[in-house]
C-alpha positions in Angstrom: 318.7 59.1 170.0 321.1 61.6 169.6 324.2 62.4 167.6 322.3 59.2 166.0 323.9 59.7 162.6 327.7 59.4 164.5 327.0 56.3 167.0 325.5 54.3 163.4 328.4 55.3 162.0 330.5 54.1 165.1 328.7 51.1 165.7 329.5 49.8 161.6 332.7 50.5 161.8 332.9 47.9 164.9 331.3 45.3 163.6 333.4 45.1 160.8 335.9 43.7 163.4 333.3 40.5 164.1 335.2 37.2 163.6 338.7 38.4 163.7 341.0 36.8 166.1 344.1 39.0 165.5 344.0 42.6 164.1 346.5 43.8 161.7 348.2 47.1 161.2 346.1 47.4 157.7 342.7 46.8 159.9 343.8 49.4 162.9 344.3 51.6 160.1 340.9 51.1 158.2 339.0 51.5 161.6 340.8 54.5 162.3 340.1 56.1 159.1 336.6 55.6 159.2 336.2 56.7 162.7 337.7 59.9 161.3 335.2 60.1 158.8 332.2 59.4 161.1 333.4 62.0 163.6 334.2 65.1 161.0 330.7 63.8 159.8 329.3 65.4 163.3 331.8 68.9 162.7 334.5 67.6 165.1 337.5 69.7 164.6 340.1 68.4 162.7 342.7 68.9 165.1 340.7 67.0 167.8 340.0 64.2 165.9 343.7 63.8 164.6 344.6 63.2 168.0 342.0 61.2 169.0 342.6 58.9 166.2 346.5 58.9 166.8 345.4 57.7 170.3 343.3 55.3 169.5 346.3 53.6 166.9 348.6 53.8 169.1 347.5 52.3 172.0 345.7 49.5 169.8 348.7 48.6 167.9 350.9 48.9 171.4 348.4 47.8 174.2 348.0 44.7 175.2 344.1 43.1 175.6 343.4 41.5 178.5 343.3 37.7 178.7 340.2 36.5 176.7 338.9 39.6 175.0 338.3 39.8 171.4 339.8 42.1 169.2 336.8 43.6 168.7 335.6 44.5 171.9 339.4 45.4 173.0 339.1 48.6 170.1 335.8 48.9 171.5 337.2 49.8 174.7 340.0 51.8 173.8 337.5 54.0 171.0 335.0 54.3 173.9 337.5 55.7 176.2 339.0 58.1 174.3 335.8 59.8 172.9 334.4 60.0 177.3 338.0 61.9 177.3 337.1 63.3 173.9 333.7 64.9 175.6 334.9 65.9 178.8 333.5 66.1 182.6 329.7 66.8 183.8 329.2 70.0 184.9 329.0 69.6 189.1 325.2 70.5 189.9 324.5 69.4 193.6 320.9 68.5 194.8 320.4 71.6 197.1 318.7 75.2 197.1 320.5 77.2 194.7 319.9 80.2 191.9 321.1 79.4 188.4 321.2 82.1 185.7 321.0 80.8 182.0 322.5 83.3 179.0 322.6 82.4 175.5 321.9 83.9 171.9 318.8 84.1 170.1 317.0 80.8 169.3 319.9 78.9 171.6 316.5 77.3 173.2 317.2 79.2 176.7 313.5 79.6 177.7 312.4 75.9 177.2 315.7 74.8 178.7 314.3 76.3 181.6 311.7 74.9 181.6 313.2 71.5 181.4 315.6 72.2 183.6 312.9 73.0 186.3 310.8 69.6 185.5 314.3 67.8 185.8 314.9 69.5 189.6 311.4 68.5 190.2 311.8 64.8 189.3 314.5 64.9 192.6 312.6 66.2 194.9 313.3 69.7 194.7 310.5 72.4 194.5 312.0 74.8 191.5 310.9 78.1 189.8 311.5 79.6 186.7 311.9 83.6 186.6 311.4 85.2 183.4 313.3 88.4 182.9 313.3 88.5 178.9 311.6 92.4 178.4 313.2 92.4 174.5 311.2 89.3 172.8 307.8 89.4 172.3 305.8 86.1 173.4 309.1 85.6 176.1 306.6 86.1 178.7 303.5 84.0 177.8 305.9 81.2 176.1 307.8 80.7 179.7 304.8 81.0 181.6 303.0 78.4 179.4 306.1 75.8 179.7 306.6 76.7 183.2 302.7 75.4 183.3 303.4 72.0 181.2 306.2 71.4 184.4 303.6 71.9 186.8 306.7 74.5 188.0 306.4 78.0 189.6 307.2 81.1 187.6 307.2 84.4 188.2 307.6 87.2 185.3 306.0 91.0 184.6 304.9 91.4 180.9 304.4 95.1 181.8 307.8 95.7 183.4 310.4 97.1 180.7 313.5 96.7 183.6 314.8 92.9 183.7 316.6 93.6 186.8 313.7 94.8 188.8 311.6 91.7 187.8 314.6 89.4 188.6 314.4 91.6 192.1 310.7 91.1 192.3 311.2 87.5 191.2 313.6 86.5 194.2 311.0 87.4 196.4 307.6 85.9 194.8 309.8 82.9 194.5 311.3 82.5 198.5 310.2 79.4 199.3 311.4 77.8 196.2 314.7 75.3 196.3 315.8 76.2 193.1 315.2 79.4 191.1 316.2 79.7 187.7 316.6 82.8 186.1 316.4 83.3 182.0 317.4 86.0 180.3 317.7 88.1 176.9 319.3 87.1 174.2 320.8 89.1 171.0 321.9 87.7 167.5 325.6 88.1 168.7 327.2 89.0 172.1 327.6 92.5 172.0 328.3 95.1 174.9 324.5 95.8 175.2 324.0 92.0 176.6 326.9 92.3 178.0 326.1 94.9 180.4 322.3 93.7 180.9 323.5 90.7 181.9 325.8 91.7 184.7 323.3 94.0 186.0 321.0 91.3 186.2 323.3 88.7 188.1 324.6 91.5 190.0 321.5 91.9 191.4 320.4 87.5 191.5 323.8 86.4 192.7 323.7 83.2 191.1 325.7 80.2 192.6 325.9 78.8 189.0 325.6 80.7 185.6 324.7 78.1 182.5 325.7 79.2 178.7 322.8 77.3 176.2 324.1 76.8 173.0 322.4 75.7 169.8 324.0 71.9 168.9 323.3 73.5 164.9 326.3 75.5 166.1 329.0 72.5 165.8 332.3 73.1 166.4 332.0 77.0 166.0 330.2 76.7 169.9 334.3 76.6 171.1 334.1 80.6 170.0 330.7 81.4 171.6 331.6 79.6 174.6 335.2 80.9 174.8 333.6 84.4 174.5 330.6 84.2 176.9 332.9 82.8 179.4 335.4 85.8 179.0 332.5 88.5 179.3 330.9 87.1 182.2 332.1 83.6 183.4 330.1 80.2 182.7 329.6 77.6 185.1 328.8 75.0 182.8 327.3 74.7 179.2 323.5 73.0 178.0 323.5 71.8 174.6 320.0 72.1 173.2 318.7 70.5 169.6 320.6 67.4 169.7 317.9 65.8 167.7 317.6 68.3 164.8 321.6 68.4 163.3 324.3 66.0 162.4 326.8 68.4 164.2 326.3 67.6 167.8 329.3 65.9 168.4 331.5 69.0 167.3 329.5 71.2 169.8 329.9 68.4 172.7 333.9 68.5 171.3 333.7 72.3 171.6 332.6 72.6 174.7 335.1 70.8 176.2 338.2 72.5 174.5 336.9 75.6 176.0 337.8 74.0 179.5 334.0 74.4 179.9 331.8 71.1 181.0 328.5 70.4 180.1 325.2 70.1 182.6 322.7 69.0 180.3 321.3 67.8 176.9 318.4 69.0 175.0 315.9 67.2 172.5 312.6 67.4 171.4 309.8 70.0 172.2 308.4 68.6 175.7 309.6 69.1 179.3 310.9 65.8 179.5 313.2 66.0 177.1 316.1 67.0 178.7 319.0 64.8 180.7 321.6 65.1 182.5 324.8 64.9 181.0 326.6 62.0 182.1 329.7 61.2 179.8 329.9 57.6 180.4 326.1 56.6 179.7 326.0 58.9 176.8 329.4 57.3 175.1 328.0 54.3 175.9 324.7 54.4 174.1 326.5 56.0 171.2 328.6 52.7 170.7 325.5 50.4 171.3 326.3 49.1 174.4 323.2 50.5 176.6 322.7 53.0 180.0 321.2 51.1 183.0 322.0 54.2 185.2 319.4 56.2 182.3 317.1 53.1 181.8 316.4 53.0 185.9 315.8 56.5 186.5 313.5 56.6 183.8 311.4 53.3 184.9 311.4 54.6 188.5 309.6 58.2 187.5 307.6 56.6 184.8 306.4 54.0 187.4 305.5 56.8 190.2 303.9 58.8 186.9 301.2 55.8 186.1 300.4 55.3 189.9 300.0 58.8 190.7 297.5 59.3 187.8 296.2 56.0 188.6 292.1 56.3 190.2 292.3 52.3 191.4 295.3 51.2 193.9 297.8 49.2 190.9 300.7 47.9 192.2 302.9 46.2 189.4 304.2 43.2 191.7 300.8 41.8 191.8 301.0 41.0 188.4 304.1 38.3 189.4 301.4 36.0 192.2 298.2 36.3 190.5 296.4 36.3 186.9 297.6 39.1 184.6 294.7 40.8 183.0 294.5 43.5 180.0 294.0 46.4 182.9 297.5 45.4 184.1 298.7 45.3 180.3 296.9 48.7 179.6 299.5 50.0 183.0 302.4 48.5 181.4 301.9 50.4 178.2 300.8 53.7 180.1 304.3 53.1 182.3 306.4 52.9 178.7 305.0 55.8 177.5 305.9 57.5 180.2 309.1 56.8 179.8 309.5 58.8 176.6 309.9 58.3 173.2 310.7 54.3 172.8 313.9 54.7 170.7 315.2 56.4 173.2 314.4 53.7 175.8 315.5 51.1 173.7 319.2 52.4 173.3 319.3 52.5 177.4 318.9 49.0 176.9 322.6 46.1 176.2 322.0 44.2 173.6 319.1 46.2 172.3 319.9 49.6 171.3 322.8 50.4 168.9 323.5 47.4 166.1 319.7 46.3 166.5 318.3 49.7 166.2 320.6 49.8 163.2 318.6 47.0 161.2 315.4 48.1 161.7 313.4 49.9 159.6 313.5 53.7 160.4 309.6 53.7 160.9 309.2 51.0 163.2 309.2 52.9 166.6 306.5 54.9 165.1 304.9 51.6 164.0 305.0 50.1 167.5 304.1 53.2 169.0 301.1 53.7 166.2 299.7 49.8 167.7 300.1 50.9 171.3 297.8 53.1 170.6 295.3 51.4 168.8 295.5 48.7 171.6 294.4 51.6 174.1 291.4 52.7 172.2 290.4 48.9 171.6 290.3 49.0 175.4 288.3 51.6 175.8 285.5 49.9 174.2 285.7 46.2 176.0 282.9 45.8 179.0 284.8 45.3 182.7 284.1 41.7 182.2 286.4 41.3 179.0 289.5 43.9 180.4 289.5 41.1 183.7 289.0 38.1 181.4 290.3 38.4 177.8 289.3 34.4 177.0 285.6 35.4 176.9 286.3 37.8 174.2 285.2 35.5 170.9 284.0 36.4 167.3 280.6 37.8 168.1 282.2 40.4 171.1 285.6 41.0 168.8 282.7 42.8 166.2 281.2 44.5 168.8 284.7 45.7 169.7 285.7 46.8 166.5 282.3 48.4 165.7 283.0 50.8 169.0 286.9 51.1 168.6 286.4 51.8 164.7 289.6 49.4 164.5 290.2 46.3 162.5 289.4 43.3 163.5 293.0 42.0 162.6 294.0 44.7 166.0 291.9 43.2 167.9 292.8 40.1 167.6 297.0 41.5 168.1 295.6 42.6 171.0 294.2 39.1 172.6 297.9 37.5 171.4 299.8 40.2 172.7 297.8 40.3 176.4 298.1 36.1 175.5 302.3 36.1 175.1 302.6 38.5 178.3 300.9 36.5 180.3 302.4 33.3 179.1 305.9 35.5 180.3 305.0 36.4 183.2 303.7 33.1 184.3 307.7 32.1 183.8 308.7 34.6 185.9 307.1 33.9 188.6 308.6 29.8 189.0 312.0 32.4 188.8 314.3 32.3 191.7 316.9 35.1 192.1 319.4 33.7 190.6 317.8 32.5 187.5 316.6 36.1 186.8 320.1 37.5 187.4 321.5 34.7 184.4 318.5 35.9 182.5 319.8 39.3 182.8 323.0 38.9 182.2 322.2 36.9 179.0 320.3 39.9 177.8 323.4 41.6 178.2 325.7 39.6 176.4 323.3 39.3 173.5 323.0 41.0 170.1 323.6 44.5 169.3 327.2 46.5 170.6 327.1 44.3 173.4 330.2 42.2 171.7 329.5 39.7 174.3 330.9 41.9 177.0 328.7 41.2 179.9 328.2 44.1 182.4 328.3 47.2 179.5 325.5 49.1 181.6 327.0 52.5 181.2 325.7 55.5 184.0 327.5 55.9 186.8 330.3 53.6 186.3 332.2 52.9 183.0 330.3 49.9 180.8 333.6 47.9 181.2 333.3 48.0 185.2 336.0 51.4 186.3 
C-alpha cells in the first residue's frame, strides 16, 4: 500500500506494547522515539513531528484509558489521532457538474491524474471529460488522449493548435454536455512568470469552480514550498499527491500539504486509471496502523461487482451461489470480481485483522504468488469441457492429463484447482445454514482477530473514525 515503509514501521512499534498491562514513563518514551524515527524516515519535518510526538507523550502519560482498554490499543488511539490531525482535512469535491483546472510541474503526473480523476467521476455516475491544453510537451496530446481512451472518458484536445487558451475555449464547447470537465495544463521545471501568466490566461478564460495543484510525493516535505508558492501565484483549491508507491517520502508531502493550510483531494499510485482514491484521512490513517477501511473495501466490491456482471455474456448473479451448488464458473466470477478490485495488497489492507501486522509477516512476494496461481487457475479453465466447469467431481486422472496437456500447466495446479473450488464450496455450504446474526459474530470475530486489530472490535476506518467518532 502506500507510505508502506512508514505504517510497517508504525505497526512494530505497536506491537511491542502486546502483553503489557500498565505502561511506564521509560515505555511512552521508547514508543515515542521510534515513532519519531519512522516518521522522519517518510521526510516529515522535524518540527511537525516534535510536536506530534510531544502530543502523543503527553496525553499518554496524562490521559486516562477508558474502562477495559489495553495499553496498547489506548496509544493506538491517541498515535492514530494525532497523525488524521497530523494530515489534515479532505479537500470538499461535491458530486455535481463542475470544471476543475489541474497545474503542476513537469513530471508532477498531471496528465494521468486526469485521467484518473475522470475514471474516479465516472465510477459515481457522472459523465466527465478531460481537455488537453498542454501545446509545450511533445506526446501531451496523444498520451492524454490514449488515457482518456483506457477511462472510456471524453477528451477533447488540438495537436495543431499552438494557443492553450483557444483549445481550452474550443474544449468547453466540444465538451457541453459533460458533468465534469477537467482541464490539464503545461507545466515547466520551476514556477516561473511564463506559467504563471499562461495559466491565468487559461482559467481566465475556463472559470474553474475548483483549481487542483499535483505534486510529485518524491517531493517530501519540500511540497510545503511548491504548494505555498502555487497557491500565492494563482490560488489552489486542493492538492493531488501522485507516486505514493514509488518513494519513502510520502508522508512528508501528505505533512506538507497540510501546513500550507492546503487539503488534499486525491492520492495517486501505479500506472492504470484505477489507481487513484479519494483522500479520506480517517481510512488512510487507518490502514497505515493495520487496522483496515470498510468504507474503501465496500466501494471497491460494489464497482468490481458491477465490472464482472457488465462484462459478463450469461446472466451471473453472485447470491445464487448461497441456495444452490457452487461450480468452478461461479469460482472463475469470484476471481474475475477480485481482480477487479485492484491489486490484492491493496485489498487486503482494507481488510481488520488482515492487512497491517499480517501483511507484515508475509513474504514480500506472496501477493505476486497468489496472484501468479489465479492466473494459472484461469487458463486451467479455459481448457475444461462445459461438463467439468458445472461438475468438477467428474474431473479424475485420465481428464486432469488432458487438462494439463491443453493448459500447458502442471498437473500439481490442477489438482490446487479441484481443492481450492473443493474448500469454497465446503464454505459456502456453511453460509448458507447462517442466520443474520451468526454472520454478523462471524464478522465481528474477523474484526477482532490478528493483525492491528488489538482486539478492538469496530476499527473499520472510512467515513467514521475506526474507534466509532
Amino acid at each position: 500500500m502506500v507510505l508502506d515503509d512508514l505504517g510497517s514501521s508504525l505497526r512494530g512499534t505497536l506491537d511491542d506494547l502486546r502483553g503489557k498491562s500498565r505502561l511506564s514513563e521509560e515505555d511512552i518514551e521508547d514508543i515515542v522515539k521510534e515513532i519519531q524515527r519512522s516518521l522522519l524516515q517518510a521526510d516529515v519535518d522535524v518540527g511537525l513531528v516534535q510536536d506530534l510526538s510531544d502530543s502523543i507523550e503527553t496525553r499518554a502519560l496524562e490521559e486516562e484509558p477508558p474502562a477495559g482498554t489495553t495499553p496498547r490499543d489506548w496509544v493506538l488511539r491517541i498515535v492514530y489521532e494525532e497523525l488524521v490531525d497530523l494530515v489534515g482535512e479532505s479537500t470538499e469535491l461535491p458530486l455535481e457538474e463542475q470544471t476543475i483546472m489541474l497545474a503542476g510541474l513537469y513530471g508532477s503526473g498531471k496528465t494521468t491524474t486526469a485521467a484518473k480523476m475522470a475514471w474516479w467521476f465516472s465510477t459515481k455516475g457522472l459523465r466527465p471529460a478531460i481537455i488537453q491544453t498542454d501545446t509545450d510537451r511533445p506526446g501531451a496530446y496523444d498520451q492524454s488522449k490514449e488515457m482518456a481512451e483506457r477511462a472510456e472518458v471524453d477528451f477533447y484536445g488540438d495537436p495543431d493548435e499552438d494557443d492553450p487558451v483557444k483549445i481550452a475555449r474550443d474544449g468547453l464547447e466540444a465538451t457541453e454536455s459533460a458533468d465534469v470537465r477537467i482541464v490539464d495544463t503545461a507545466g515547466r521545471d520551476g514556477l516561473n512568470e511564463e506559467l504563471i501568466e499562461q495559466i491565468e490566461r487559461i482559467e481566465q478564460e475556463v472559470q474553474p469552480d475548483r483549481d487542483l495543484l499535483v505534486l510529485d510525493a518524491a517531493m517530501g516535505q519540500s511540497a510545503k514550498s511548491q504548494a505555498a508558492d502555487f497557491e500565492e501565484a494563482i490560488g489552489i483549491d486542493g492538492v493531488v499527491i501522485t507516486k505514493l508507491d514509488g518513494t519513502a517520502k510520502g508522508g512528508g508531502a501528505l505533512a506538507a500539504v497540510n501546513e500550507t493550510d492546503s487539503t488534499i483531494a486525491f492520492l495517486g499510485s501505479g500506472e492504470t486509471v484505477k489507481d487513484i482514491e479519494r483522500f479520506e484521512p480517517s481510512g488512510f490513517i487507518s490502514r497505515l496502523l493495520g487496522m483496515g477501511d470498510l468504507k474503501q473495501l465496500t466501494e471497491r466490491v460494489e464497482r468490481a461487482m458491477e465490472e464482472t456482471q457488465e462484462g459478463d455474456e450469461e446472466d451471473w448473479d453472485p447470491e445464487d451461489m448461497m441456495e444452490g451448488k457452487f461450480t468452478l464458473k461461479d469460482m472463475r466470477k469470484q476471481m474475475q470480481t477480485m481482480n477487479n478490485m485492484g491489486p490484492l495488497d491493496q485489498v487486503m489492507d482494507m481488510i481488520p485483522g488482515l492487512g497491517g501486522g499480517l501483511m507484515d509477516q508475509l513474504p514480500d512476494d506472496a501477493m505476486d504468488v497468489t496472484q501468479e496461481r489465479m492466473r494459472d487457475f484461469d487458463v486451467i479453465m479455459d481448457s475444461m469441457t462445459e461438463e467439468e466447469l458445472e461438475n468438477p467431481r467428474v474431473v479424475g486422472q485420465s481428464r486432469t492429463r488432458r487438462i494439463c496437456r491443453g493448459s500447458g500447466k502442471p498437473e500439481e495446479r490442477v489438482r490446487e484447482l479441484l481443492q481450492q473450488h473443493k474448500q469454497m464450496e465446503q464454505m459456502l455450504k456453511q453460509f448458507q445454514g447462517m442466520g443474520d446474526g451468526d454472520m454478523e459474530r462471524m464478522m465481528k470475530q474477523m474484526q477482532q482477530g490478528g493483525g492491528g486489530g488489538g482486539g478492538m472490535g469496530g476499527m473499520g476506518g472510512g467515513g467514521m473514525g475506526p474507534f466509532g467518532d
